[in-house]
N, C-alpha and C positions, 0 to 999 in steps of 0.2 A: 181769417188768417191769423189774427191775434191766437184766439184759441189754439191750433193750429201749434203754435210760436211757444205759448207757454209748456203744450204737449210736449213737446222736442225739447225743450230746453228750460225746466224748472225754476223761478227763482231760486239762489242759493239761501238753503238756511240763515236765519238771522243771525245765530250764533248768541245769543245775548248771555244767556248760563255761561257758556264758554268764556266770552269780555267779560263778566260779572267774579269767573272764578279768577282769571289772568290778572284781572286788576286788582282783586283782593289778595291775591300770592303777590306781586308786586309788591304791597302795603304792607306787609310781613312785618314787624316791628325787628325782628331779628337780623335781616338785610341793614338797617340803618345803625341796630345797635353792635351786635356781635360779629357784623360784618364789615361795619365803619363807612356802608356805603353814604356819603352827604345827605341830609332829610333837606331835602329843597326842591324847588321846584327842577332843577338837573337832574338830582338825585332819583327823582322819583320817575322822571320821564325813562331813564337811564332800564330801570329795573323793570317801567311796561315795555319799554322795548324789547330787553334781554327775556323777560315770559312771555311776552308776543315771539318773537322771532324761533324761542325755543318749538313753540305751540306749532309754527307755521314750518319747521322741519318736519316735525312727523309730519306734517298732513302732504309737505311735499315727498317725502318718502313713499306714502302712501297713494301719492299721484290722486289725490285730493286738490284738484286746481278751484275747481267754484265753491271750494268750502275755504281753501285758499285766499281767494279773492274777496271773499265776504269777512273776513275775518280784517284783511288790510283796510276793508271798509267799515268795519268797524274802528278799528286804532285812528283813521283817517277824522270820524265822525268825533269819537273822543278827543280827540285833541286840538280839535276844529274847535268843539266847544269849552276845552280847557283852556284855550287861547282868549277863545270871545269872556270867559269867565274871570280871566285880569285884566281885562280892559284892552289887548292887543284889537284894533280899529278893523275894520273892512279893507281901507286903502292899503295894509302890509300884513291880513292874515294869511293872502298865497305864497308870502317870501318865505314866511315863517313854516309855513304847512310844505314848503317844497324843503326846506331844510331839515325838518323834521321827516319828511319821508323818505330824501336821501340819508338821513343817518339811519333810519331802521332799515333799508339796504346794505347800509357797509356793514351793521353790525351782523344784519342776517347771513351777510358773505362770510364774513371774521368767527362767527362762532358757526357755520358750518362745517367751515375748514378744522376749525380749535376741536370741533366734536367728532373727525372725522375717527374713521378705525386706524387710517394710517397716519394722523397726527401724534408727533410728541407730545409726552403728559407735559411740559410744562407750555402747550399753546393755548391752552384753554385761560391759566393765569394772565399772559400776555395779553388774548385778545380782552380782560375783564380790565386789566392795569390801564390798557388803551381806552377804552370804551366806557367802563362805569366808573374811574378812577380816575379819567382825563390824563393820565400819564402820572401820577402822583397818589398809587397807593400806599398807605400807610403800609407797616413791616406784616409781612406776613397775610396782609388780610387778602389779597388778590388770591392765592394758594388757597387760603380757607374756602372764599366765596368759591371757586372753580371746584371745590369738592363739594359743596351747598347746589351749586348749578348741575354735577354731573349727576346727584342722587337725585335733583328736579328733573333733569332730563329723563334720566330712569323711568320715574313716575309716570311722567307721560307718554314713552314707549309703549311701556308694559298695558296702559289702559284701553279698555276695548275703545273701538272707534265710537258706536252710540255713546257708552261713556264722555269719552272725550268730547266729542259736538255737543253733550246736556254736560258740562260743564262739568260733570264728575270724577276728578280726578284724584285719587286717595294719596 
């Protein structure tokens, strides 16, 4: 039956190329400098979110669910071990891992909406002022980053799907 099970229903893709590109576009040095996004551990969680979440639009556009799903297993597995990696314990790494996955939720909500066709140009600023800025962007930079985010989104539109799943996103 197993055989059977995996006929019917493939693991999904590891996606690893993909998390390898997402988190190196995250690390962007230009995000922290000319963007003024915080270089800190917020900071940086902030920006795998906002490249995960963007990533995980097309593929739902695409009705991509188990490449979907493997990819949120991925961000889950990363930051599972970004956690264990400063010393956050066994006894409070679920509080912390459910916070972290309700927030890549609201933002996934907040910049689908921000990205929508029929959203105002300045939602996209708003949901980045809320969300990578904590409510406290510096002048200007929220507006910068949302035209930085709308030419990334672009990018990853535009790239074929195989592309996109081996991580190739120009």
């Amino acid at each position: 039956m197993s055989f059977l099970k995996r006929l019917l229903n493939p693991p999904a893709p590891p996606l690893t190329p993909l998390w390898a590109w997402i988190t190196q576009t995250a690390r962007d040095p230009l995000y922290y400098t000319r963007h003024q996004v915080a270089d800190s551990i917020d900071g940086r969680f902030d920006m795998v979110a906002l490249v995960t979440s963007l990533v995980l639009i097309r593929l739902e556009r695409l009705d991509l669910r188990r490449e979907q799903a493997a990819l949120t297993e991925r961000f889950v597995e990363d930051m599972d071990g970004s956690l264990r990696d400063i010393g956050i314990g066994d006894m409070v790494i679920g509080k912390h891992m459910g916070r972290m996955m309700g927030a890549l939720g609201g933002r996934l909500g907040a910049y689908r909406e921000a990205l929508a066709e029929a959203a105002p140009p300045q939602a996209l600023a708003d949901a980045l002022a809320r969300n990578v800025y904590r409510g406290e962007a510096p002048d200007g930079a929220a507006a910068a980053l949302a035209d930085a985010v709308r030419d990334l989104s672009a990018r990853i539109g535009a790239t074929p799907v195989p592309h996109l799943l081996e991580g190739r996103i120009p």
